[in-house]
Gaussian input, Z-matrix of N, CA and C with variables (Angstrom, degrees):
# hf/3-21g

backbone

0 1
 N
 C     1     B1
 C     2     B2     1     A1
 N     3     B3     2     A2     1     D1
 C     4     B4     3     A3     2     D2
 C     5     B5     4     A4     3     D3
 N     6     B6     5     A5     4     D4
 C     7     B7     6     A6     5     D5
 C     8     B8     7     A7     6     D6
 N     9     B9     8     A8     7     D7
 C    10    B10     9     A9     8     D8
 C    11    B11    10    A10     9     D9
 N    12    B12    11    A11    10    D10
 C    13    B13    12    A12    11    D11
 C    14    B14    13    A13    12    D12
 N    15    B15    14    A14    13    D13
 C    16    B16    15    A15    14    D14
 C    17    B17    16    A16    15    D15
 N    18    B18    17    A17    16    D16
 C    19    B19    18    A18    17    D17
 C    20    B20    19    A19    18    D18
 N    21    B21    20    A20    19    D19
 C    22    B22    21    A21    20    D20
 C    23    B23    22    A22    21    D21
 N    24    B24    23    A23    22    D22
 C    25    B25    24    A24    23    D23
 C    26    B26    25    A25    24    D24
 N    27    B27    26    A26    25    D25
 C    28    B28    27    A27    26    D26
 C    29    B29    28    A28    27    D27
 N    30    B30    29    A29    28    D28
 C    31    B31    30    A30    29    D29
 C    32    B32    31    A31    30    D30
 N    33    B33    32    A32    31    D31
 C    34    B34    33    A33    32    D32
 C    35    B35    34    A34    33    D33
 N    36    B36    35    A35    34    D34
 C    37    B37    36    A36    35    D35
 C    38    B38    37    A37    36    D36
 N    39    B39    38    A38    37    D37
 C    40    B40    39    A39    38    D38
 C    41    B41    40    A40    39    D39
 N    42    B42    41    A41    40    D40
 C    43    B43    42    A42    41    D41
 C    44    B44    43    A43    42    D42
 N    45    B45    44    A44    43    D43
 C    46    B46    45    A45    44    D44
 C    47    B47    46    A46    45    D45
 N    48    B48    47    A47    46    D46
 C    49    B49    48    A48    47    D47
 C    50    B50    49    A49    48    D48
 N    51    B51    50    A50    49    D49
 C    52    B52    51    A51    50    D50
 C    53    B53    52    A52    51    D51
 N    54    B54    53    A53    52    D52
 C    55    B55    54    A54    53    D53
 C    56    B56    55    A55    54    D54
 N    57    B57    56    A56    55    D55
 C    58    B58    57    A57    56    D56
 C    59    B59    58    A58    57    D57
 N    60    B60    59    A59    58    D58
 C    61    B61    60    A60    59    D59
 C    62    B62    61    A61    60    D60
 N    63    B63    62    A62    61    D61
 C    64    B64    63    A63    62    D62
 C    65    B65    64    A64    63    D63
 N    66    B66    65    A65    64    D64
 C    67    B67    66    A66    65    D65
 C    68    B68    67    A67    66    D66
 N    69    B69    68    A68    67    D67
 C    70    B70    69    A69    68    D68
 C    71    B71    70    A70    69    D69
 N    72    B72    71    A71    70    D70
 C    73    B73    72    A72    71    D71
 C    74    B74    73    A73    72    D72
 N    75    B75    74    A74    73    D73
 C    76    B76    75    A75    74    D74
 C    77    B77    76    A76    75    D75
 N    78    B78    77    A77    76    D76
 C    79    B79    78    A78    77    D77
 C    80    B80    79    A79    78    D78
 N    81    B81    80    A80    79    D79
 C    82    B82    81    A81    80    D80
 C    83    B83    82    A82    81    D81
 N    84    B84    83    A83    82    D82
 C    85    B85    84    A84    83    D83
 C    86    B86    85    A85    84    D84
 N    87    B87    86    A86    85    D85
 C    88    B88    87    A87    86    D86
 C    89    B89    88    A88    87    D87
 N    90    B90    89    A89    88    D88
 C    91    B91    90    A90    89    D89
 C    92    B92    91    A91    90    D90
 N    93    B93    92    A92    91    D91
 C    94    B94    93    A93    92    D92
 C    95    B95    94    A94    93    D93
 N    96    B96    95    A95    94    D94
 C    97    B97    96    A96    95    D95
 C    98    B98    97    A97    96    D96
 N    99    B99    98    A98    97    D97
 C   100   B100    99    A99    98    D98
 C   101   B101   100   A100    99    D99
 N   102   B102   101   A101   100   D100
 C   103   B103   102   A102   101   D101
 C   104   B104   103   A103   102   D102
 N   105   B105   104   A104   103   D103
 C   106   B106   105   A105   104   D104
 C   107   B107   106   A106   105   D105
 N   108   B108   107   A107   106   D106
 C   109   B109   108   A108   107   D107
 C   110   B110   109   A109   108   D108
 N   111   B111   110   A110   109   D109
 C   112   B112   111   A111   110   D110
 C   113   B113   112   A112   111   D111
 N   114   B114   113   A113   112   D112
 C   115   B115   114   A114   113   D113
 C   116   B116   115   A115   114   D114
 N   117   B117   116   A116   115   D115
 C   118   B118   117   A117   116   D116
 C   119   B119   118   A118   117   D117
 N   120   B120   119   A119   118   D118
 C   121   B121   120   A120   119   D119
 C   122   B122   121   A121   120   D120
 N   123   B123   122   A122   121   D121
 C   124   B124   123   A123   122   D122
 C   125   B125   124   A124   123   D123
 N   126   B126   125   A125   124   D124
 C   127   B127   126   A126   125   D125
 C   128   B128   127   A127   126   D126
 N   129   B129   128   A128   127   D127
 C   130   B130   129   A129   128   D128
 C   131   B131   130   A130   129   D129
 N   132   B132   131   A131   130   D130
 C   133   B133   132   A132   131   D131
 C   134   B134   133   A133   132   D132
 N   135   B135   134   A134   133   D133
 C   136   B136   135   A135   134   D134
 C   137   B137   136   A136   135   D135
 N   138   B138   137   A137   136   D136
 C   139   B139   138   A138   137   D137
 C   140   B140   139   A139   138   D138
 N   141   B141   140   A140   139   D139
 C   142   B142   141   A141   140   D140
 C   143   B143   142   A142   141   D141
 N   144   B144   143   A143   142   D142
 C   145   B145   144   A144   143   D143
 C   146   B146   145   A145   144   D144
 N   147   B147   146   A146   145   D145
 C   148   B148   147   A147   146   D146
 C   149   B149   148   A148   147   D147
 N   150   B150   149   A149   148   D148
 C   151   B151   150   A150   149   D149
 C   152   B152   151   A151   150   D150
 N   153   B153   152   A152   151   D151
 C   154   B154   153   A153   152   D152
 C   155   B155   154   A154   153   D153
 N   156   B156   155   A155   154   D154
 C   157   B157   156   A156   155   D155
 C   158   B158   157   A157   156   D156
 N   159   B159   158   A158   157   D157
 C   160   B160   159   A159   158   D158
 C   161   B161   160   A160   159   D159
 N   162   B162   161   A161   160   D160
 C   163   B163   162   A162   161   D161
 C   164   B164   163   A163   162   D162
 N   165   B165   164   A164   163   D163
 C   166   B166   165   A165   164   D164
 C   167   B167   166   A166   165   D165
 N   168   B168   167   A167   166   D166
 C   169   B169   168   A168   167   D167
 C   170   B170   169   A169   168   D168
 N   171   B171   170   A170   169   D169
 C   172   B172   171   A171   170   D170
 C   173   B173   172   A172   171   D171
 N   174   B174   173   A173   172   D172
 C   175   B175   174   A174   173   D173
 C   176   B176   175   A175   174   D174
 N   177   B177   176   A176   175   D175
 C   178   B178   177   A177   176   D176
 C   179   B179   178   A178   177   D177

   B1=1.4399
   B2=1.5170
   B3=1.3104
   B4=1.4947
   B5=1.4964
   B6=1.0025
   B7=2.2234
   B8=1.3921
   B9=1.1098
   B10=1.6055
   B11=1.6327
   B12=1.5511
   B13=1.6308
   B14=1.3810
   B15=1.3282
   B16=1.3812
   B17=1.3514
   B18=1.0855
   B19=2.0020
   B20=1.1795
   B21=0.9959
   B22=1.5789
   B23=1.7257
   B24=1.4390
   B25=1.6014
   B26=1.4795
   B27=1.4482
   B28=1.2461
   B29=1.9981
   B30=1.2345
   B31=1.1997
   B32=1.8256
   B33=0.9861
   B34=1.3476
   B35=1.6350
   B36=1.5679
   B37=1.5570
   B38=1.5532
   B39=1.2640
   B40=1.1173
   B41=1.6448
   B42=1.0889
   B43=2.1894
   B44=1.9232
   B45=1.4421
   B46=1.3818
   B47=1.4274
   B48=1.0602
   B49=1.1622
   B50=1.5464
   B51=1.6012
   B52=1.0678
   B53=1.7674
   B54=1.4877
   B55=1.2241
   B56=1.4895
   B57=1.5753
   B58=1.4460
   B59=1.4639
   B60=1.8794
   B61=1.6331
   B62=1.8661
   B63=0.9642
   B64=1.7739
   B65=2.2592
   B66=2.1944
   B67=1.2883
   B68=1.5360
   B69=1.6672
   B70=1.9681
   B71=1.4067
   B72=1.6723
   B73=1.2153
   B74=1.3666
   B75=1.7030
   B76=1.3360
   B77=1.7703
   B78=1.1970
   B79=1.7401
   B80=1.4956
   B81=1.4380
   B82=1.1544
   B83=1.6308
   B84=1.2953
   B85=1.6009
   B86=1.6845
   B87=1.8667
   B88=1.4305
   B89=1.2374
   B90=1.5946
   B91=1.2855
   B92=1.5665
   B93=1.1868
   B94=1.8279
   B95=1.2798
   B96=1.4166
   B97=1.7999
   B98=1.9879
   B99=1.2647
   B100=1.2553
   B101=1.6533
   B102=1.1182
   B103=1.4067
   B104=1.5520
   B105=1.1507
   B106=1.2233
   B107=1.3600
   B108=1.3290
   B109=1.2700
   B110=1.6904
   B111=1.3788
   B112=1.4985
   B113=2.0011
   B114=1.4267
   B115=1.5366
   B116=1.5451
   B117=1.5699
   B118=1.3659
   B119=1.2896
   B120=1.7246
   B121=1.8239
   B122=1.5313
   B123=1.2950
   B124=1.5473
   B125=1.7679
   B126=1.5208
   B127=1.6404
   B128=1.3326
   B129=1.3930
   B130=1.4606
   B131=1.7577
   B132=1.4921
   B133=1.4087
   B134=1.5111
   B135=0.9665
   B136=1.6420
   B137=1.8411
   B138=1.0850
   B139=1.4068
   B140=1.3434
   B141=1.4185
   B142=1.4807
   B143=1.1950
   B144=1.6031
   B145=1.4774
   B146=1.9174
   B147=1.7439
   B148=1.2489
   B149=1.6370
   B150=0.9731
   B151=1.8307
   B152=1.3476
   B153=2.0479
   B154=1.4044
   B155=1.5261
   B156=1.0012
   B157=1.3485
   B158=1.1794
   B159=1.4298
   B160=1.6011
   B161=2.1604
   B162=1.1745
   B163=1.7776
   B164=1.8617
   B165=1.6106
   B166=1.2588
   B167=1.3430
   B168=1.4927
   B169=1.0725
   B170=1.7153
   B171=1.0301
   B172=1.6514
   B173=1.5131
   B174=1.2225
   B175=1.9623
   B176=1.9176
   B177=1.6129
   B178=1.6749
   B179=1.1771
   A1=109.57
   A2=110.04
   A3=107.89
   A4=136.42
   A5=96.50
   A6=117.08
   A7=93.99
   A8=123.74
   A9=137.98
   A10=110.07
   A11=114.92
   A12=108.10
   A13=75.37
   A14=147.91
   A15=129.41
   A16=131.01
   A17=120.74
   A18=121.54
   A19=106.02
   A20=118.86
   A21=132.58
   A22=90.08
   A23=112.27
   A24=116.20
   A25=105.88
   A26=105.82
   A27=124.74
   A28=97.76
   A29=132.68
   A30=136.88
   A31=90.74
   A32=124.36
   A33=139.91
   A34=127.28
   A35=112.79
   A36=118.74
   A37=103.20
   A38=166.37
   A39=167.65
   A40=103.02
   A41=89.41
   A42=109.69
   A43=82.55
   A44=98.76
   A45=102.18
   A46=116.41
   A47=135.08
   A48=121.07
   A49=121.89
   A50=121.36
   A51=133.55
   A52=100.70
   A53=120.41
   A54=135.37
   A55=93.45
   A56=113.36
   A57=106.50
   A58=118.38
   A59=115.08
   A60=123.36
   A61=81.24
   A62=104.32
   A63=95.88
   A64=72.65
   A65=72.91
   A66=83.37
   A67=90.25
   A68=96.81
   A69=106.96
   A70=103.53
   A71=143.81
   A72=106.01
   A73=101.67
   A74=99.95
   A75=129.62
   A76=120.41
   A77=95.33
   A78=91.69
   A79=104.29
   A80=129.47
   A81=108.21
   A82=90.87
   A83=105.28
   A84=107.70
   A85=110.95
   A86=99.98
   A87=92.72
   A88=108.95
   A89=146.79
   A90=132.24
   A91=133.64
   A92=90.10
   A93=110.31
   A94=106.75
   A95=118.10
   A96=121.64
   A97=103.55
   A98=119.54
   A99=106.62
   A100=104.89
   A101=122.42
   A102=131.90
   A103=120.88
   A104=122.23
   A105=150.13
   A106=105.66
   A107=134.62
   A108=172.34
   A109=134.00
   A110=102.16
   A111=97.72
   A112=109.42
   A113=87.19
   A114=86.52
   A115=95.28
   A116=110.41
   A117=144.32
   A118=129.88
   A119=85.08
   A120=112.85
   A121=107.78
   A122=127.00
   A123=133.90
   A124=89.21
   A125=93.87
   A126=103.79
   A127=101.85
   A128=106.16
   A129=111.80
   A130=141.91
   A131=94.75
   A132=120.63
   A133=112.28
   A134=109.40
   A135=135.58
   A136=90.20
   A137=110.76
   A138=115.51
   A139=119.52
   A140=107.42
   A141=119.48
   A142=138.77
   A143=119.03
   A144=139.91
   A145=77.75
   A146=99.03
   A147=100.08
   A148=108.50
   A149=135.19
   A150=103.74
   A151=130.53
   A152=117.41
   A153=109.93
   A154=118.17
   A155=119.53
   A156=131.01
   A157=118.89
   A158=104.61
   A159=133.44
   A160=110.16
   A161=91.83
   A162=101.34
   A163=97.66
   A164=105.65
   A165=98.61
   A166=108.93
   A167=131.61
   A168=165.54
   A169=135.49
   A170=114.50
   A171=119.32
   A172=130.65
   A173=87.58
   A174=117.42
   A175=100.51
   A176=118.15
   A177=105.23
   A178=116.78
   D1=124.48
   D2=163.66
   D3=-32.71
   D4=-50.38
   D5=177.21
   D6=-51.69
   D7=-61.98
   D8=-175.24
   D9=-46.68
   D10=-49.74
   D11=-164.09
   D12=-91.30
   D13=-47.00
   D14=-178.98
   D15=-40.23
   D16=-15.50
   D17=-156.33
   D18=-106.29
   D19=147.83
   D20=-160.06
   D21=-82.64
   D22=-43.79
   D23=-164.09
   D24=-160.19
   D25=99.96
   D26=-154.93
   D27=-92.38
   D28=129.08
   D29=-145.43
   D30=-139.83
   D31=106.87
   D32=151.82
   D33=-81.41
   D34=115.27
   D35=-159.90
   D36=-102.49
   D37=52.50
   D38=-118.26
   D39=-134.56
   D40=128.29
   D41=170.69
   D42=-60.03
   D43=154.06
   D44=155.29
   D45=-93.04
   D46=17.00
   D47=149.97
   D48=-70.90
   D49=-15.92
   D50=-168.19
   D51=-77.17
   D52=-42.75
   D53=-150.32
   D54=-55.80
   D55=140.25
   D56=156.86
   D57=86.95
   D58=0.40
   D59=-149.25
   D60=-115.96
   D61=157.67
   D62=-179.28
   D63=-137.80
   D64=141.04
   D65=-172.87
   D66=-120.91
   D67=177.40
   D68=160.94
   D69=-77.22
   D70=-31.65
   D71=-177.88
   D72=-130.84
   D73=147.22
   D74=176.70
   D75=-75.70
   D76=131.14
   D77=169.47
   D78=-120.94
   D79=1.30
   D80=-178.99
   D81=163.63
   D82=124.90
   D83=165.82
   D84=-67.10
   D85=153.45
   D86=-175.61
   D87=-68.37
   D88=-14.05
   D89=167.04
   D90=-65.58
   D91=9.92
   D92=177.06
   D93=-124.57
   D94=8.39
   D95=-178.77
   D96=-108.54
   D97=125.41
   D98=-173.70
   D99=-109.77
   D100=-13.74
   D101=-179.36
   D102=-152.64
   D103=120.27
   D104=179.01
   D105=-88.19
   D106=136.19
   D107=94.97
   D108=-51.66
   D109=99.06
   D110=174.72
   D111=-159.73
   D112=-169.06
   D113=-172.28
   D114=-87.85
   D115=158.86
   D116=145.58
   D117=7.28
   D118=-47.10
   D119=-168.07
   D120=-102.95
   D121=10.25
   D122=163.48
   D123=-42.22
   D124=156.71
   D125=165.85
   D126=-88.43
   D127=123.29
   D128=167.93
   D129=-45.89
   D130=-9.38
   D131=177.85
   D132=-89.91
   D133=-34.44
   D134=-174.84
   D135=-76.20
   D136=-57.94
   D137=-163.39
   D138=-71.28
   D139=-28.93
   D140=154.33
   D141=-77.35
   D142=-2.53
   D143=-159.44
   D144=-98.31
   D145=-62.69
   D146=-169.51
   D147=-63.79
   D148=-81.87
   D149=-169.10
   D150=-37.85
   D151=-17.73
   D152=168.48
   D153=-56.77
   D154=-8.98
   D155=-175.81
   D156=-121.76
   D157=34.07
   D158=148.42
   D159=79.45
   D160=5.03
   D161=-172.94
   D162=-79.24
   D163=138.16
   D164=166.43
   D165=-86.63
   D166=144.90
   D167=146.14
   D168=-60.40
   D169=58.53
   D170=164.30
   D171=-77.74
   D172=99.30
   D173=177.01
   D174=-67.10
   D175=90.49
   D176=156.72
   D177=-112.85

């Protein structure tokens, strides 16, 4: 997506139920995602997979 290679700092807002769910459509590989947003209840495995791969991670 254009918006995506465009943004200085591309911010992904996701329920944690979402975390960790592999869907049919893409909005953006996680190497084009720089910050994560989600609930509490993300799987903690998931949440750690994702910052090994350098994404910040915000637990609200």
């Amino acid at each position: 997506h254009k918006a995506v290679e465009m943004g200085q700092q591309n911010i992904l807002l996701a329920d944690a139920s979402k975390i960790g769910v592999i869907r049919a459509g893409l909005i953006a590989k996680l190497m084009e995602i720089h910050q994560v947003i989600t609930g509490n209840s993300a799987p903690p495995d998931e949440v750690t997979a994702i910052r090994q791969q350098g994404v910040q991670v915000q637990l609200v």
